[in-house]
C-alpha positions in Angstrom: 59.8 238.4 114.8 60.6 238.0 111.1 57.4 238.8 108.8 56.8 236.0 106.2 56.9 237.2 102.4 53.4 236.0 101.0 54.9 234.3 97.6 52.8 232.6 95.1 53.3 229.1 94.0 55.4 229.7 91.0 57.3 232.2 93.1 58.0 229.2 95.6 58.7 226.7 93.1 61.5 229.0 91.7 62.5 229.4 95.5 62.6 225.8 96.0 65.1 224.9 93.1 67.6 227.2 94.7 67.3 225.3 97.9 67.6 222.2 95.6 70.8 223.4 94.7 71.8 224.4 98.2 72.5 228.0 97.1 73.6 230.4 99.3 73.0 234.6 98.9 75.3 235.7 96.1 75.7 232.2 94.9 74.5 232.5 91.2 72.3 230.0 89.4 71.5 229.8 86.1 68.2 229.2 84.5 68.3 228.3 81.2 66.2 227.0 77.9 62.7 226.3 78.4 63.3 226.8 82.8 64.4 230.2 82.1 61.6 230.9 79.6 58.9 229.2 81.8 60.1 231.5 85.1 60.9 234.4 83.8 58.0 236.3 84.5 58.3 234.8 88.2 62.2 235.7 88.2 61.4 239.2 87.6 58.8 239.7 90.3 61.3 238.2 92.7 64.0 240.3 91.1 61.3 243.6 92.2 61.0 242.2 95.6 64.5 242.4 96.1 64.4 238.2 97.0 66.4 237.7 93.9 69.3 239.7 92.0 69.8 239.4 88.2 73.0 238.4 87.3 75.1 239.7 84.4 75.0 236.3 82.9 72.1 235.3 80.9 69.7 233.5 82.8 72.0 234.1 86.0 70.0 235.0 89.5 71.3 234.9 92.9 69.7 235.0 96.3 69.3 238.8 98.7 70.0 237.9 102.0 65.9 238.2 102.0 65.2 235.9 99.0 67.5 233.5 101.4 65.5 233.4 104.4 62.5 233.5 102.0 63.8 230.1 100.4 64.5 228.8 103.8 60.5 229.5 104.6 59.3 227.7 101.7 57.8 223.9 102.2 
């Protein structure tokens, strides 16, 4: 059995808008204008966690196969 990721709200909210967008690991989303600035902070502790992989492309994150199943656990 799977142990569940304790996230923080803002870390769940950034979780849910890649399940808004059906995103996939590897799939890139961009964040961008005042999303990116208000979730950065968030986007680099996911990025630490390994949930999250920054992207050459500014304001570009994609899914781990852990920030995946994460995102699936979110409500």
């Amino acid at each position: 059995m799977r142990e569940k990721t304790l996230l923080s709200t803002s870390e769940q909210r950034v979780l849910r808008t890649f399940r808004q967008f059906l995103m996939n690991p590897g799939q890139m989303l961009c964040f961008s204008g005042p999303n990116l600035k208000q979730n950065r902070a968030t986007l680099a502790l996911l990025t630490d966690k390994e949930l999250l992989v920054k992207e050459k492309f500014k304001g570009g994150y994609s899914l781990t196969q852990s920030g995946f199943a994460a995102m699936k656990d979110c409500e």
